[in-house]
VOPAGU-2260 file (C-alpha; in pm, 1 decimal, decimal comma):
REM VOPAGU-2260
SITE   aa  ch    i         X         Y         Z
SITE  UNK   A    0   15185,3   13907,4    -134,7
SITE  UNK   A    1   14787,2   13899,2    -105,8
SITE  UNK   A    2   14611,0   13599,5      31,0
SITE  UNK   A    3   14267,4   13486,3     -99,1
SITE  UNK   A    4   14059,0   13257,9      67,2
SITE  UNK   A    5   13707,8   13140,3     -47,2
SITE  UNK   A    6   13553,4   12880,0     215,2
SITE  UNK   A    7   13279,8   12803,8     -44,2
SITE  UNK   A    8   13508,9   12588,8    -228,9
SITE  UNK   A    9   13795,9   12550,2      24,0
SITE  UNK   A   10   14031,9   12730,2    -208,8
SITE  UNK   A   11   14351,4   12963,1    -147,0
SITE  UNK   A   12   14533,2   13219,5    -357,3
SITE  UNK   A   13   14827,8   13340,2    -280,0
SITE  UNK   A   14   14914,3   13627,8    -508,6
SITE  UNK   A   15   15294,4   13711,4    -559,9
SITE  UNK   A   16   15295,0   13969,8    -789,7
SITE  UNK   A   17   15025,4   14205,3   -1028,5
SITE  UNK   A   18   15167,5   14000,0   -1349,7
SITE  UNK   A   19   14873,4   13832,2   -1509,6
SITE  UNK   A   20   14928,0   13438,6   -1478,8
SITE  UNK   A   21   14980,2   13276,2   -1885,9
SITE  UNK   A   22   15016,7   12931,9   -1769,8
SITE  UNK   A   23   15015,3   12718,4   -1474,0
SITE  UNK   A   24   15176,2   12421,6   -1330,1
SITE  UNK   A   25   15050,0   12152,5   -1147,1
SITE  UNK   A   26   15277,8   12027,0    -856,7
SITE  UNK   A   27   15016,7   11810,1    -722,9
SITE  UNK   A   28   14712,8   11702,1    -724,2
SITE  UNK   A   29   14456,9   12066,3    -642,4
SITE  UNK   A   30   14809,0   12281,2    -624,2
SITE  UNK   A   31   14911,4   12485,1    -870,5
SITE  UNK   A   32   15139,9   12751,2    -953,9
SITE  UNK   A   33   15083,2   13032,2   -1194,1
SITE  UNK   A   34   15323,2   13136,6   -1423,9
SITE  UNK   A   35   15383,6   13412,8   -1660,8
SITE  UNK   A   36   15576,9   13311,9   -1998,6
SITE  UNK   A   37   15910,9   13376,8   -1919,0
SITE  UNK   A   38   15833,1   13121,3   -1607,3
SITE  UNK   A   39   15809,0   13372,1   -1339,1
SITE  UNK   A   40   15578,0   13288,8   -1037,1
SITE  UNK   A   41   15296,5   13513,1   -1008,8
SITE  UNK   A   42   15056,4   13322,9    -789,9
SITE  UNK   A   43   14981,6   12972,0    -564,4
SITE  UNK   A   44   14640,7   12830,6    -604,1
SITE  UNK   A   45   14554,5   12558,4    -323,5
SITE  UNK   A   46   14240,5   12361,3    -387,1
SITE  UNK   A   47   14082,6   12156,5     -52,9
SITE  UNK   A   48   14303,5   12392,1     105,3
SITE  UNK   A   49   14193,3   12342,2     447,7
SITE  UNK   A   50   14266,3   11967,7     436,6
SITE  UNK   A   51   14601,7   12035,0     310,2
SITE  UNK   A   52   14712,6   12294,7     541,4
SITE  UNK   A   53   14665,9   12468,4     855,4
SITE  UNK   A   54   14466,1   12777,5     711,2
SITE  UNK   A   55   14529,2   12950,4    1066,7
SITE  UNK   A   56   14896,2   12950,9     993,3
SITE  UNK   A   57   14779,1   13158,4     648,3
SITE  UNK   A   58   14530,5   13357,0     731,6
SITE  UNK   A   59   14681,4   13500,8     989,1
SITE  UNK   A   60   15026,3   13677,8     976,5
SITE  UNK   A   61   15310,8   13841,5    1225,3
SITE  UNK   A   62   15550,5   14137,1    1164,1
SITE  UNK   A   63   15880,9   14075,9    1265,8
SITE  UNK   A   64   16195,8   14342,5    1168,4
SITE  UNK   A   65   16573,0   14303,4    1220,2
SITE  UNK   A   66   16689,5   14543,6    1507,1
SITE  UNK   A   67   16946,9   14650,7    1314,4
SITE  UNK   A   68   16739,6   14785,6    1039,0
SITE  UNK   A   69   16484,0   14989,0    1260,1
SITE  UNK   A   70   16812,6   15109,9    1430,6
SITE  UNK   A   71   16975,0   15229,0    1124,9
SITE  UNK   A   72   16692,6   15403,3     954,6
SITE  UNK   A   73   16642,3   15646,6    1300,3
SITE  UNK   A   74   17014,9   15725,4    1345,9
């Protein structure tokens, strides 16, 4: 997933895959998802983002792995 943010216009893409978007839905008002044509989601565009969600929570991110993976993988 990639994350776009321009403040000039307050909006946010989040990009879910490198499928080029053939439609879109709107599931509110200034949020849409992109679609390809066998419905797959390929991308989140948030307009007004930052009065419609905490853009600290997005724009910043956090790594966390399960134990039991990392564990695995050096045995």
């Amino acid at each position: 997933m990639k994350v776009y943010y321009d403040d000039e216009v307050d909006a946010l893409y989040l990009k879910l895959g490198d499928e080029i978007p053939e439609g879109a839905i709107e599931i509110s008002e200034g949020v849409n998802i992109d679609t390809t044509s066998k419905d797959k989601i390929v991308g989140i565009e948030i307009l007004n983002a930052s009065k419609k969600i905490d853009l600290k929570t997005i724009l910043s991110y956090t790594l966390e792995f399960d134990k039991d993976l990392i564990t695995q993988k050096t045995d």
